[in-house]
Structure formats: C-alpha cells, structure tokens
C-alpha positions, 0 to 999 in steps of 0.5 A: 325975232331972228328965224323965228319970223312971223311966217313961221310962228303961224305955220307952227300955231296952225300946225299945232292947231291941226294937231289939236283938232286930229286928236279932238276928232280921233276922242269924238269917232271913238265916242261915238263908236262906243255910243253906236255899240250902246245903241245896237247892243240895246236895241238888239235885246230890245227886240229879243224881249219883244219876240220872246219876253224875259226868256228871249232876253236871257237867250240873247245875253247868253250869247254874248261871252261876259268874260272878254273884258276889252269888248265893249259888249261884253261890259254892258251885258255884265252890267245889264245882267247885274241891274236885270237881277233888281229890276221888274219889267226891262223894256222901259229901261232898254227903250230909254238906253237906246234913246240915251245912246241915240242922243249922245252920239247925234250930239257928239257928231253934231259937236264935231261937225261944227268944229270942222266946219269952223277949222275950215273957215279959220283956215281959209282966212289965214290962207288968203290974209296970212297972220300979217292982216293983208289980203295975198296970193295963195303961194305953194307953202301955204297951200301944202298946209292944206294937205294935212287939213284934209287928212285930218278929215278924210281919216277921221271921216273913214274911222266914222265909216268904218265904225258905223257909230253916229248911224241909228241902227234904223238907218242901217238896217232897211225898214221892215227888218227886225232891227227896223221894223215899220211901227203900227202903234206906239201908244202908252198904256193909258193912251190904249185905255182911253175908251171906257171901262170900269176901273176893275177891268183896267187895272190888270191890263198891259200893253206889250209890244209885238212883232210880226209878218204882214201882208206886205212882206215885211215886219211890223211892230204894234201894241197888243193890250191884255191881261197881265196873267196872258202876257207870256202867252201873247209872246209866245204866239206871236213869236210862233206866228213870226217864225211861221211868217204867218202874216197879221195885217196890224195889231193897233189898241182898240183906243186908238184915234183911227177907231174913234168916229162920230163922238163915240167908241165904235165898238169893234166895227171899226177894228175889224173893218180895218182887218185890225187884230186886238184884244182888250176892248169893254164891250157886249158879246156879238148880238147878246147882253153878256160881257164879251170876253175882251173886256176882261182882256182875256181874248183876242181877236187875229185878221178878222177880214179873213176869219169873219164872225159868222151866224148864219145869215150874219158875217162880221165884218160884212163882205167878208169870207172864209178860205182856208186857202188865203194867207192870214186865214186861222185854221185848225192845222196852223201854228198860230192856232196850234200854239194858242191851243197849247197854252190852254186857249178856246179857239172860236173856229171850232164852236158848234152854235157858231163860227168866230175864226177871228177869236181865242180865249183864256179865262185867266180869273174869277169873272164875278170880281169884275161883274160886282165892280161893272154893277157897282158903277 
C-alpha cells in the first residue's frame, strides 16, 4: 500500500465525507432561507388583505421594487402579480402558500437535523474504533478531526441564525402582533353556516376575516360572516377601528360551538353575553315577528356589553350599561361609527323608539326575494 496506509485512506474518506456534508448543509440553510422569505413574504400580504381587502394587497405589492431581479421578494411578488390578474378571491391561494413554504422548510431542517445527528454518530465510532475494527485511544491526530466536524455545524448553524429561515413568522414576532396575532375563530364557511337558515339567505354570505385591537391590548384575528355586497365595507371598518386601537372584545360566527347550549341555537344570547361582535344570524327582531336584519347579513352587532339593546325598562344583555366613557362603548363622534356612517350604514344609537348601541346596518338588497324563499320552506 506504501503511504497510502490504512490510517490515511480513512482520514481522507472522513475528510471527504466532512466536505460532503458542509455542502449538503450550506444547500439545506439556503433552502431554507428561501422557504422562510416565502413564508414571510406571504404572510405579509396575508395580513395586508385582511386589513385592507384587494386594495390593501395592491398597496403592499407596490412596495415592493419588481425590478431587482436578485431579491428573492422581488420574483415572488412578479409572479403573484401576474396569477392575481386570473384569480378571484387571493386569500385561499396565500393561506395555502404560507402553509406550503411553512412545511417545506420544517421538512428540510428536519432532513438536515437528522443527517447531522447521524455524521456525529459515524464519527464517534471511527474515533473510538478507527477503520481497523478495534476498540483504541482517542489520540491527538484523530482528535484534530474533530475540529472541522464542529465548523462545519457551528457555521452552518450561525448561517440558520442569521437567515431566520426555518422559524415560523409566529415564532418570531411576539403573539398579539400583526404578524402573530392571537386567533378568536378559525372556522370555514360552512362551519359558520351551521345554525339554520333558508338556503336563499345563505347563499350570498361570506366569511372574511378580521383584525382588531382587544381589550387586552394586543391583536386579535376572527371571522366575521356577511353578505358578500358588505364585504369592502366590513374591511374598511375594521380597518379604521385597528388604526383608531378602538378595541373589539372577539369577533366569533354566531354558529360556533361556544353559543350552542341545550340542543339548540341560542339566538344571540349567548354571543351577546359573551360581549361577542357578529353579523349574519337568521333569526326575529328583538321582541317582534319580523326578520331581524341579520339574517340577511345585512347588520352587525359591536361589543354589545358596552353598547346593550336598550327599550325601556329591557336591556340586552341583562346588566349591561351604557358610558360613553369606557372604551369599546360606540358613540356618535367615534371613528367606528364614523366610518360605518360614510359608507352608508344606519346606526342604532341614533333610533328614536329605542336604543341599539351595539347595532349598524345596510340593506344591500330587494328583502322580498329572500321573505318569498323563507315562505316557501
């Protein structure tokens, strides 16, 4: 064999493997670098459509300079220009390329996670038993193979800091951020439509989603379900309201399971005990036999612990009571009610019969269409 002893042939063989194994890891933290921009980039205009709807979503896009061709941000927002030209509603294709970036860069440090973990353990053994089979002391030569072994993983592990790429932009930002915010509902549309209604007064109904400033000081994301004539308005206020940091306790479909008690449906009792804001809800006026104007979807109901229903001696919920004062409480100077009025909406706080702080509304229809529907079944 001459020089070329058994000692050397496995030094070399090791070092070539370390060689391998720096460059199958530099390709994995590049990946995943590019998968983490994916994921940010997405979510970003995730939220810019939730706050602001299409509009929002082009304002986001036009910050971004399509023109530099070596910024990875740069390529995707050239892309998601061209497919948002052919595509209707962009939030199902953005939740699912968050959800496809977020996987493909878990899977690739998962990969790499266990091929290191594995290089340890082939070098350990090669340590301690050499290439000869036999069990030997740990000498000075093989211990300066370990040093390029640990700079392999110590750089590559500062690259995957540096980058930020594997970490989810929820564990980045803090909860109750824009980017993180603490999530209320996270229901699909026929989740939200459980509760009965005729199939005329379903069929117009969307749910959007919705960003806000709570009481606890933080931001919120719920779902909001309306008819799909009020969506651009329902953005639009919200978006004021999160501007204003006028804070909304939760906004939760009517239909979820936290408002179904005893069998049954409660109404909006239980939304409105819960100081729950909702919209879409089939169901009679207050104390009358005339459809409310929610089972259209064409009102919505804000805080209603600190705006109450009030008639007289009857307040809705019960206990509740009215201050100006308090914050989340709906009066005529706020930018809430401001922006609701602007639009076009009726606000209840300014009825004469009665006081329905809690309540706005927009007829966005013909109403008979729907009553000869509710009739027929």
């Amino acid at each position: 064999m001459g020089f070329l002893n058994k000692r050397l042939i496995g030094r070399l063989i090791m070092l070539v493997f370390i060689c391998c194994m720096l460059f199958a890891n530099f390709l994995a933290v590049r990946l995943m670098l590019n998968y983490g921009v994916d994921t940010y980039f997405y979510d970003k205009l995730q939220v810019a459509y939730s706050i602001g709807g299409p509009e929002g979503l082009k304002a986001e896009l036009a910050k971004i300079p399509v023109t530099d061709p070596l910024r990875r941000e740069a390529v995707l927002a050239k892309d998601f220009s061209f497919r948002l030209k052919t595509m209707g509603d962009p939030e199902a294709f953005l939740k699912e390329k968050v959800y496809e970036s977020k996987k493909k860069a878990y899977f690739i440090r998962d990969m790499r996670s266990a091929a290191i973990f594995l290089m340890l353990i082939l070098f350990a053994c090669q340590m301690v038993l050499g290439f000869t089979g036999k069990p030997g002391a740990i000498k000075g030569g093989r211990l300066l193979l370990f040093f390029p072994l640990l700079l392999c993983i110590a750089g590559c592990a500062c690259m995957e800091k540096e980058s930020g790429a594997p970490v989810k932009v929820s564990e980045t930002a803090p909860l109750g951020s824009m980017q993180n915010p603490i999530v209320d509902s996270d229901s699909t549309l026929e989740e939200a439509l459980r509760k009965y209604a005729p199939f005329e007064f379903k069929r117009r109904q969307r749910l959007v989603e919705v960003l806000y400033y709570s009481f606890d000081g933080k931001i919120h994301k719920g779902q909001l379900v309306i008819d799909e004539r009020l969506v651009g308005d329902i953005r639009e206020v919200f978006r004021v309201a999160l501007e204003d940091k006028f804070p909304i306790q939760s906004v939760i479909p009517i239909s979820n399971s936290k408002f179904y008690k005893d069998g049954e449906w409660n109404g909006d009792d239980q939304s409105m005990l819960a100081n729950n804001t909702s919209a879409f809800n089939y169901r009679k006026v207050t104390g009358g036999k005339k459809l409310s104007k929610h089972s259209y979807g064409f009102a919505i109901d804000i805080n209603p612990v600190q705006n109450p229903y009030i008639k007289k001696d009857i307040v809705l919920p019960p206990g509740a009571v009215y201050d100006p004062f308090v914050p989340g409480t709906l009066t005529s100077d706020c930018a809430v009610v401001l922006a609701f009025t602007r639009l076009g909406w009726t606000w209840g706080g300014r009825w004469s019969s009665l006081k329905d702080y809690q309540h706005f509304e927009k007829v966005a229809g013909d109403l008979r269409e729907y009553e000869q529907s509710a009739d027929a079944e």
